[in-house]
C-alpha distance (Angstrom), angle and dihedral (degrees) to the residues before:
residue distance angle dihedral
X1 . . .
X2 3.81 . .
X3 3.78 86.3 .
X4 3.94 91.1 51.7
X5 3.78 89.2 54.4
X6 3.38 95.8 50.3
X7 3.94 97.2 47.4
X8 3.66 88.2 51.9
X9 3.99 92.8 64.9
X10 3.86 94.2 44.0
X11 3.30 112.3 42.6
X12 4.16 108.5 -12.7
X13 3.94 95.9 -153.8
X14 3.81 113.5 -175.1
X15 3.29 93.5 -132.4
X16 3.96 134.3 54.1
X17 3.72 140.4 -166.3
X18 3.52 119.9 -136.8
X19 4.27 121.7 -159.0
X20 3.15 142.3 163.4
X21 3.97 120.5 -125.2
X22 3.56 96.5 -111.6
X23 4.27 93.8 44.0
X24 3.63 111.9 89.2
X25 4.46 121.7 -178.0
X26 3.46 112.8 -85.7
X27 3.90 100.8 173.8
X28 2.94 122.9 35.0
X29 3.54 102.1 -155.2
X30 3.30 91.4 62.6
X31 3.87 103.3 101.4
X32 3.70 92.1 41.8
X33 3.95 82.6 63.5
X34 3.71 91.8 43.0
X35 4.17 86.7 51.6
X36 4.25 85.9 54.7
X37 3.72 91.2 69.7
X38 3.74 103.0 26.0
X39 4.44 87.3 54.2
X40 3.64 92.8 33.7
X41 4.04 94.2 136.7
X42 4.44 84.1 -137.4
X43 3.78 105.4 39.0
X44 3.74 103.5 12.5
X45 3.53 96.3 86.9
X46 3.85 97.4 52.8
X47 4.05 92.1 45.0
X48 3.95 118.1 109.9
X49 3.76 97.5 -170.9
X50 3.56 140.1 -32.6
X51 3.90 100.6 -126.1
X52 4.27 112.2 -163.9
X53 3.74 120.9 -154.9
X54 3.87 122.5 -83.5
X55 4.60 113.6 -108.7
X56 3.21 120.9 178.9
X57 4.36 141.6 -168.0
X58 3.42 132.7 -149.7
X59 4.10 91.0 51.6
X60 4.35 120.7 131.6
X61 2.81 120.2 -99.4
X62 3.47 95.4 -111.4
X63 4.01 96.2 47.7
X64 4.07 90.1 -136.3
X65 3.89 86.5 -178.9
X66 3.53 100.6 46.6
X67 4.30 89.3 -122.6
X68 3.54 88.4 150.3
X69 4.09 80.8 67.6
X70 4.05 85.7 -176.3
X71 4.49 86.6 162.6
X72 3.54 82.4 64.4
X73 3.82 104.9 41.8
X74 4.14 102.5 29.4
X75 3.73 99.8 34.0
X76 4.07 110.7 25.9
X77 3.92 101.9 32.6
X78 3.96 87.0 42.7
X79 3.56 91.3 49.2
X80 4.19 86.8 50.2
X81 3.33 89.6 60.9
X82 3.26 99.3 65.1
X83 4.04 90.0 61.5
X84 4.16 111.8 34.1
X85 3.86 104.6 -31.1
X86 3.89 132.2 -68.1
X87 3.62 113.1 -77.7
X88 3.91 129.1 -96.2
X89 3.40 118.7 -90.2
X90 3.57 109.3 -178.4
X91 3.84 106.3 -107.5
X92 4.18 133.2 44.8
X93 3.76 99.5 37.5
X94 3.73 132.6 116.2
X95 3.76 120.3 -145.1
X96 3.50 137.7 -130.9
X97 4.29 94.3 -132.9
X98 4.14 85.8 -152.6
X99 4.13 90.1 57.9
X100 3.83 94.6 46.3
X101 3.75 82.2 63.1
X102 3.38 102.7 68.4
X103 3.97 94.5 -107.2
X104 3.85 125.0 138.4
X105 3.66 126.3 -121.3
X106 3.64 119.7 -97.6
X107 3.74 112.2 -83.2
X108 3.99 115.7 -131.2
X109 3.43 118.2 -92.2
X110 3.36 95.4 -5.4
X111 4.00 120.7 105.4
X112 3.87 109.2 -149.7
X113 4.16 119.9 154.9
X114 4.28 115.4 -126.4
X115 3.58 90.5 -94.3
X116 3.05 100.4 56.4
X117 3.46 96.7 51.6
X118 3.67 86.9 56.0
X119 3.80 98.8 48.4
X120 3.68 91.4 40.2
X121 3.87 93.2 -123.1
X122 3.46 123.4 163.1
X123 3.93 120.6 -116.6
X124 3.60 112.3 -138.8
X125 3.95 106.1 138.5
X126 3.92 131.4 152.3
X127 4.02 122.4 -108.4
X128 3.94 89.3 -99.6
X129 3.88 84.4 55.8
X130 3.80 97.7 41.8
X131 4.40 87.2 51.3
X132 3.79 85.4 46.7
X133 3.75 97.3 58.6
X134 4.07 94.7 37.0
X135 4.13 82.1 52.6
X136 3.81 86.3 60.9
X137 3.68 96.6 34.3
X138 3.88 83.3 63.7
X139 3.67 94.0 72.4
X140 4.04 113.0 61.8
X141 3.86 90.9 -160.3
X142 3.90 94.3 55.9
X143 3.84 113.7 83.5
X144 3.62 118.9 -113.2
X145 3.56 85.8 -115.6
X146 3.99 137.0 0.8
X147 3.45 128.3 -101.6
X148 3.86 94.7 -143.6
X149 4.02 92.9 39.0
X150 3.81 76.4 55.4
X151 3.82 94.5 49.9
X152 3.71 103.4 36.5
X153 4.02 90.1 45.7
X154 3.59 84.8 -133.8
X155 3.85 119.5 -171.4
X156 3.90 96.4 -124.7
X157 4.23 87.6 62.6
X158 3.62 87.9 76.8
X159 3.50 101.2 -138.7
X160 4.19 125.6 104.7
X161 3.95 128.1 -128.1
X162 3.33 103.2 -69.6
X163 3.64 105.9 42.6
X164 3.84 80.4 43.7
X165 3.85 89.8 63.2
X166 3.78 90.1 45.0
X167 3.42 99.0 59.6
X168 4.03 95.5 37.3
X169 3.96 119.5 149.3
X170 3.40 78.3 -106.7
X171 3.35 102.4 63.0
X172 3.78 98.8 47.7
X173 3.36 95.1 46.7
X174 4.05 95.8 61.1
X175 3.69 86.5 42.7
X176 4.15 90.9 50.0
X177 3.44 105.6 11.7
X178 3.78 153.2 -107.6
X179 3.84 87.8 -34.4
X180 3.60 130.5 107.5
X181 3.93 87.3 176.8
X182 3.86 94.2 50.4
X183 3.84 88.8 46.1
X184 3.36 99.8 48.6
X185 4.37 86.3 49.9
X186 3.46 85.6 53.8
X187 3.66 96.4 65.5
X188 3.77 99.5 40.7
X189 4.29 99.7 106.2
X190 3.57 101.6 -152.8
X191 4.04 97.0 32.6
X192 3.86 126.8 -120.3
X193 3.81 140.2 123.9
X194 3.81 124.2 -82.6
X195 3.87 102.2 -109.0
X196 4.04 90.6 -135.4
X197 3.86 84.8 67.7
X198 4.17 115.2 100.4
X199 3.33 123.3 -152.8
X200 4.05 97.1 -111.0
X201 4.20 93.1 57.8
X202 3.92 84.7 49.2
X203 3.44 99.1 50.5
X204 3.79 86.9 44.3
X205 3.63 95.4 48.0
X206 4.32 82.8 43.9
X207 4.07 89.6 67.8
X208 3.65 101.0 44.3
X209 3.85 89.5 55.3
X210 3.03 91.7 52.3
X211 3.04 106.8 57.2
X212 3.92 122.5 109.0
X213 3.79 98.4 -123.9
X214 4.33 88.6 50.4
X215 4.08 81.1 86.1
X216 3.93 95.7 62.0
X217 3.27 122.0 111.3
X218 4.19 94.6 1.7
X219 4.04 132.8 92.9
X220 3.57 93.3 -94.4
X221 3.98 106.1 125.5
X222 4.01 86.0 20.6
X223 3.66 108.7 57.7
X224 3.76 107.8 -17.9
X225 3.90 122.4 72.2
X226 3.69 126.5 -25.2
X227 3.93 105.1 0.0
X228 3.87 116.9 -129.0
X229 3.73 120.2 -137.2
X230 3.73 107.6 81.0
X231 3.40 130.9 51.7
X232 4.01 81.5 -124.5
X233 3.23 99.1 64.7
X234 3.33 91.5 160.0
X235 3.67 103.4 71.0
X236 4.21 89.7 41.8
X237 4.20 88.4 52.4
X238 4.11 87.3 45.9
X239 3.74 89.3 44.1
X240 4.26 94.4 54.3
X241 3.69 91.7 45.0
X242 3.42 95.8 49.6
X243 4.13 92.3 47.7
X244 3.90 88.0 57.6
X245 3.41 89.9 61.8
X246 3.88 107.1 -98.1
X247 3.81 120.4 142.5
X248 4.07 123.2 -141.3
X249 3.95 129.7 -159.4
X250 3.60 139.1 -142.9
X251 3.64 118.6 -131.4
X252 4.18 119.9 -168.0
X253 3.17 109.6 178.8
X254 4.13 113.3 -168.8
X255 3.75 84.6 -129.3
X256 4.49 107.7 56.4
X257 3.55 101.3 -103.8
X258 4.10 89.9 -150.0
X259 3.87 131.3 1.7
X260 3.69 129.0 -161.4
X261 4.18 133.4 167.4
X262 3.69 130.1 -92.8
X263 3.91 135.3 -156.2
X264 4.02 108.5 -89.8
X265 3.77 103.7 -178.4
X266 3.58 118.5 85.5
X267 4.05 103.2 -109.9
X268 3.73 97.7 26.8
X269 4.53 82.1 63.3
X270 4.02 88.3 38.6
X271 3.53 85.0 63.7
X272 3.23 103.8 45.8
X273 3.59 89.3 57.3
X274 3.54 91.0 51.0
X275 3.27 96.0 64.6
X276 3.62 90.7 44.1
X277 3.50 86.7 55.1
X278 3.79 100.4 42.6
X279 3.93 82.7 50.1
X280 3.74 93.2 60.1
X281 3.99 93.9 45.0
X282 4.01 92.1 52.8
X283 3.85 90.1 53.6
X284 4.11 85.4 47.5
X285 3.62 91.2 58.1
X286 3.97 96.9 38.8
X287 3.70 131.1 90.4
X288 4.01 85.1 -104.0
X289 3.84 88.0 61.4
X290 4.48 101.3 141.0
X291 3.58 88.0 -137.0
X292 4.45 94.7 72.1
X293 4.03 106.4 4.9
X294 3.24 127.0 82.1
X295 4.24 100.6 25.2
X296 3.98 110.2 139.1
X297 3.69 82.8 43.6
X298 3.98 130.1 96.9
X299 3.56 96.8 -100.1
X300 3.74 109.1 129.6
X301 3.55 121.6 -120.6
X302 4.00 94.4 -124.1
X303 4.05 93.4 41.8
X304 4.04 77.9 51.5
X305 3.83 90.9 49.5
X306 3.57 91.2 45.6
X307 4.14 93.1 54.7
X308 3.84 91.0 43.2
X309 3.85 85.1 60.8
X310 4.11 86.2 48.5
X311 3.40 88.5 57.8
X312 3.58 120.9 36.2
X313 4.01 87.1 37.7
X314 4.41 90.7 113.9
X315 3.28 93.9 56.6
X316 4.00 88.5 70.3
X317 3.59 85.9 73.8
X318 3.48 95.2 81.8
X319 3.81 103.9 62.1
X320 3.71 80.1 32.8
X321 3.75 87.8 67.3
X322 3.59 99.8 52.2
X323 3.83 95.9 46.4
X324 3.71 85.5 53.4
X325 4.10 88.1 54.0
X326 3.89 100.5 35.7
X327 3.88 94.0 80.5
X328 3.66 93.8 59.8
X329 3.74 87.6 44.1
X330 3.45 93.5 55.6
X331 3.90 91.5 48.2
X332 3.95 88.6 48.6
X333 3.75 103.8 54.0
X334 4.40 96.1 24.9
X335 4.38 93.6 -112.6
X336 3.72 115.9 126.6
X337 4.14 119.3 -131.1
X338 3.93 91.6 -125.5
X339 4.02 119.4 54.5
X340 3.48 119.6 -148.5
X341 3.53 117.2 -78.6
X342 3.73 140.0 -164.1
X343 3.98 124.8 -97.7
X344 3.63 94.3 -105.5
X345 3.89 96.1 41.6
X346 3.95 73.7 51.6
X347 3.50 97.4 62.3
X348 3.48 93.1 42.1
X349 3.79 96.3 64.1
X350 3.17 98.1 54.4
X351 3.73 104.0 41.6
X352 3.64 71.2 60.0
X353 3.70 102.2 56.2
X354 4.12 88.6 35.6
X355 4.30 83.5 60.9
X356 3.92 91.3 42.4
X357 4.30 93.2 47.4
X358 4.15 85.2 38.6
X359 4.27 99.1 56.9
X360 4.13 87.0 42.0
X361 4.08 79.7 55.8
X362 3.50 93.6 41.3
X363 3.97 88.3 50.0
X364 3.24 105.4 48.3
X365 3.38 91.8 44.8
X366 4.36 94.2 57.5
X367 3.47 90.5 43.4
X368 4.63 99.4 41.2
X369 4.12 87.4 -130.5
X370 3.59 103.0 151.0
X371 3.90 126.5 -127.4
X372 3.66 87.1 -107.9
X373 3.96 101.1 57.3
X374 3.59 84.4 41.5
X375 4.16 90.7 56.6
X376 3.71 91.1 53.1
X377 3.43 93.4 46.5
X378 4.19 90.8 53.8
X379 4.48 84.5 36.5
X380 4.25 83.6 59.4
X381 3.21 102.8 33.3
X382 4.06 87.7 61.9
X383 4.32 88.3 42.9
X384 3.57 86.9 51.1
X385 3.63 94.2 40.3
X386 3.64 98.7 62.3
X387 3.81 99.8 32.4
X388 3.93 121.1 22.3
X389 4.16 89.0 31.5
X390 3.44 98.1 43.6
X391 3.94 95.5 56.7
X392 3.42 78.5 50.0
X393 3.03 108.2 70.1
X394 4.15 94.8 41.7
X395 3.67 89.1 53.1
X396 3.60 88.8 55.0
X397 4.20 102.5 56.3
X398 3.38 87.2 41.0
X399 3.77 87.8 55.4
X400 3.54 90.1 41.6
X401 4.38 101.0 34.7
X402 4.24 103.5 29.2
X403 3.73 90.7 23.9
X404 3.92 98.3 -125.5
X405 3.43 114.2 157.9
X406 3.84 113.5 -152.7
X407 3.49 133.9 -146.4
X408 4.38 121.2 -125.8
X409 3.59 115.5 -159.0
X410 3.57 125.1 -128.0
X411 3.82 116.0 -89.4
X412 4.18 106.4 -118.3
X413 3.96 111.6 -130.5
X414 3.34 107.9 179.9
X415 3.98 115.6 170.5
X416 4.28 112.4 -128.5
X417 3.55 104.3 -131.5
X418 3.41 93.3 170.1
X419 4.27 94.6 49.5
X420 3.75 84.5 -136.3
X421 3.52 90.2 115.4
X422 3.90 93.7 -140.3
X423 3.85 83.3 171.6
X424 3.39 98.3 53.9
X425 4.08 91.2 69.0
X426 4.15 99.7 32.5
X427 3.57 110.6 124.1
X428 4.19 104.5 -139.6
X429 4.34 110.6 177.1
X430 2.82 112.2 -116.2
X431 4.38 135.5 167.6
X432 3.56 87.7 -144.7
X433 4.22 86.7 67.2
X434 4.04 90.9 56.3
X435 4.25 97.7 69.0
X436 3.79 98.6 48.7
X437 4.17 91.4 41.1
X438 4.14 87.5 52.0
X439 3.57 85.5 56.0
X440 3.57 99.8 51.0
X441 3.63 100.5 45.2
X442 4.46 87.2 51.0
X443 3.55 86.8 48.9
X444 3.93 96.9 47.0
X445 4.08 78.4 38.2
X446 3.78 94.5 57.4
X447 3.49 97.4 47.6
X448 4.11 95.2 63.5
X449 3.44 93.9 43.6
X450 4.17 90.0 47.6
X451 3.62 88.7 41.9
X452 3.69 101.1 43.3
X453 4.05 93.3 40.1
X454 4.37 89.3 56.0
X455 3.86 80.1 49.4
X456 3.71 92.0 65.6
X457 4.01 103.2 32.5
X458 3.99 92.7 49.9
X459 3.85 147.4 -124.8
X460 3.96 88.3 -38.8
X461 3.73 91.7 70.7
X462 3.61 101.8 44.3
X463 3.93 89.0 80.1
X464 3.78 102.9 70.4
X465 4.60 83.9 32.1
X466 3.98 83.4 76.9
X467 3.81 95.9 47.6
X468 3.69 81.9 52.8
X469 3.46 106.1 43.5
X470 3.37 96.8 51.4
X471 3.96 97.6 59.6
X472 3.59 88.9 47.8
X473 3.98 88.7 52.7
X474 3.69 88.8 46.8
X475 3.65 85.4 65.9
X476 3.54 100.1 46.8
X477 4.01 93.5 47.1
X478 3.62 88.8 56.7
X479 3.95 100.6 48.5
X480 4.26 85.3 45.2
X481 4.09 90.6 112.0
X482 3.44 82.9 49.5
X483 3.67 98.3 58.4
X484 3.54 95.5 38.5
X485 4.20 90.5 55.0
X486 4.06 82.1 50.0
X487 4.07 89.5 61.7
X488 3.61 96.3 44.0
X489 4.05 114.5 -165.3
X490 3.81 90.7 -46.1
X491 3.92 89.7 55.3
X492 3.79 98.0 -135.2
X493 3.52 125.8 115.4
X494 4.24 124.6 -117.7
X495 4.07 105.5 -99.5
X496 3.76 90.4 -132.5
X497 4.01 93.2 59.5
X498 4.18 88.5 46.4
X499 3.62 88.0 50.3
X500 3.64 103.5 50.4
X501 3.82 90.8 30.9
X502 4.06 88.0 57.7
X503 3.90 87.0 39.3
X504 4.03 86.3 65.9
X505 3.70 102.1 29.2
X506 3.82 91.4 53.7
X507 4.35 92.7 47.7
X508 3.82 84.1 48.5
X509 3.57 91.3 50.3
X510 3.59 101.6 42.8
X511 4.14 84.0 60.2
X512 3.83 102.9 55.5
X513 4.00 103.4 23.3
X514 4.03 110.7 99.0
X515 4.34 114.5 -125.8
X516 3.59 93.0 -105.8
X517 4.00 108.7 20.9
X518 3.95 109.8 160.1
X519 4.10 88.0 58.2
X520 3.89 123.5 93.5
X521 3.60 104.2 -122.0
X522 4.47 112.0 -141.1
X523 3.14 114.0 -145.4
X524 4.32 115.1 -143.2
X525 3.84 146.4 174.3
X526 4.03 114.3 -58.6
X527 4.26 88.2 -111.6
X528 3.67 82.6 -168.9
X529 3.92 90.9 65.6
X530 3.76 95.4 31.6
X531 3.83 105.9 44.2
X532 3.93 130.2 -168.2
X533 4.20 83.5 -20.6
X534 4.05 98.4 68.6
């Protein structure tokens, strides 16, 4: 936010660009688009940002961990924009400078200056007042209203005592800062520089904003800029703007607009969902959590929904978990994961499962992403599920209950020059590998002992085997990319993960699995009850 600060006192565009380090332009007609909505004389002025979708080089062919993410980008953000506006998402968005603020939107047919939105003054002011204000609304570079009009209370502000009071020097300068400059940019509508200003005062005015100790004791990190509190930040700042009222849009451009790198070897993109993750539970457990804050706002209820589900997506992980464990359960101890049911419970599940499988046709379909990029996508969201989400969410209450803050580490991007993808196969330790490997080697565990134990109690039990088997192959198929990252190039798997891997399988194993499994077991007469007679 330094940067924000500083851009403010030199040149105070209305607009900015926000990238990531590792994006770089790719069209270049891409902020021209972006300027259509945001100066759009009917929706531009209630727009927070136009945010484009996230491309990226350097990724296999294949895409083995879905980083492409095109569910998220082509079929959920698209479908957001149809409500309030996609989500932010950190990188490839231009901002509306006013929003970033803190201010509200404009209200509808009601007239009401920037500062008073942000004071929360009313606007009831005569004709002579009204022409007054639109006289200085007709120069961008004037302020919407002046700091020492403000100060002085002077009758030519147009405002009585107590609104006077409310918008005080004073007053904007605890909510802003120690800077009469940076104030008085912040209240200029259409951005720009006062022409008195020289270049030495700027530049001097420049360093003290930026300054890391400018942001004490003000709203910056709390209602102004990028809000702290999450290591996604960038949902949490999308989130506030978009419970004042404000609006985004989603641009797609048939040309990317902006493309950047992503993580290609297996634990270098588990933690970078991790900390995505991790992100999302610290804003479920904060005061900002969408499920309480922000009600009596204009937030609508299915933008609401739709950040709920940002949020509170980790905690899936758990019941994740033990569906990914119940097959080789079953196969241990001879039960099968689904009771028996009646007919019309029958039909019910699968008109179900026929409505579930017809919307992910219907999806894909509106938004052209393949069946394959939608496997992936389902393939990593189970890895990430039971690995990168689950630490997660126990990093979070312990965060939130104990109070110990953890520590992500920085996702690696390095750039294949070579298109060897020498990343793609590097084995990096990592805890996050140990869950998803246990889970495997139960699975793979379960199905020899299911298989071998219908061997030995005949053709009767071979039935209710393929019910079983197939769950537990479900479960493999979909952690396959994860397997294959595990053996690397040379196709053999790090000692350290087997051994810890085995460590858990075997205590799992050694809880469900009967003494003497691979045995029929006969049934008889109680002799105890019956006697000599049996």
């Amino acid at each position: 936010m330094h940067l924000v600060r500083v851009s403010a006192v030199l040149t105070n565009g209305q607009y900015m660009l926000n990238l990531d380090c590792d994006h770089y332009i790719n069209n270049s007609s891409a902020l021209r688009e972006a300027m259509c909505f945001l100066m759009d004389p009917n929706l531009g002025r209630k727009i927070c940002y136009v945010q484009f979708p996230q491309r990226f080089d350097g990724i296999d062919t294949n895409d083995r961990y879905a980083n492409r993410n095109t569910v998220f980008f082509d079929i959920n953000l698209r479908g957001l924009d149809g409500i309030q506006g996609p989500v932010y998402v950190g990188t490839g968005c231009v901002f509306n400078r006013t929003a970033l603020y803190g201010y509200e939107p404009p209200m509808k047919n009601k007239e009401s200056g920037l500062l008073s939105k942000l004071c929360g003054g009313r606007t009831s002011k005569s004709k002579s007042t009204g022409s007054k204000k639109s006289d200085k609304h007709a120069d961008g570079s004037v302020p919407v209203f002046n700091l020492e009009d403000i100060e002085e209370g002077i009758e030519g502000s147009g405002f009585d005592d107590e609104k006077s009071l409310l918008m005080s020097q004073m007053s904007l300068e605890k909510r802003f800062g120690q800077s009469s400059v940076f104030v008085a940019s912040t209240l200029m509508e259409y951005g720009g520089v006062p022409q008195s200003a020289t270049p030495e005062s700027l530049l001097k005015e420049a360093i003290h904003v930026i300054s890391c100790g400018y942001e004490d004791r003000s709203d910056w990190g709390r209602e102004i800029g990028w809000i702290y509190g999450s290591v996604t930040e960038d949902i949490l700042t999308g989130f506030k703007m978009h419970a004042r009222g404000w609006r985004s849009i989603y641009c797609m451009p048939k040309r990317p607009a902006f493309k950047g790198s992503a993580p290609i070897n297996l634990s270098d993109r588990l933690n970078q969902v991790l900390r995505w993750a991790l992100g999302s539970v610290e804003i479920l457990f904060s005061r900002h959590c969408p499920i309480w804050y922000g009600y009596g706002g204009r937030l609508k209820f299915l933008e609401r929904f739709a950040y709920i589900n940002t949020t509170i997506y980790p905690l899936t992980s758990i019941p994740l978990l033990i569906y990914c464990i119940l097959p080789a359960v079953c196969l241990l101890t001879g039960k099968f994961i689904i009771p028996q049911i009646s007919n019309i419970a029958s039909i019910w599940f699968i008109s179900l499962f026929i409505s579930i499988f017809a919307t992910g046709i219907l999806e894909m379909r509106w938004s052209g992403v393949g069946i394959d990029e939608w496997w992936r996508n389902e393939q990593f969201w189970v890895i990430g599920g039971i690995s990168a989400h689950l630490f997660a969410v126990f990093q979070g209450l312990l965060k939130v209950l104990a109070g110990i803050d953890t520590s992500f580490t920085v996702t690696s991007k390095a750039s294949d020059e070579d298109n060897d993808f020498a990343e793609l196969y590097m084995f990096k330790w990592t805890t996050l590998l140990i869950p998803p490997t246990t889970i495997l080697i139960i699975n793979l565990v379960g199905v020899v002992a299911g298989t071998s134990y219908a061997i030995n109690s005949g053709y009767q039990s071979w039935g209710p085997l393929f019910g079983k088997l197939f769950f537990a192959f479900w479960v493999i198929i979909h952690l396959y990319p994860f397997l294959k990252g595990l053996m690397g190039r040379q196709n053999r798997t790090p000692t350290i993960v087997v051994v810890w891997a085995i460590r858990l399988a075997s205590i799992f194993s050694l809880l469900w699995v009967r003494i003497d499994p691979f045995t029929t077991r006969v049934t008889g007469p109680d002799i105890q009850m019956c006697g000599i007679n049996c």
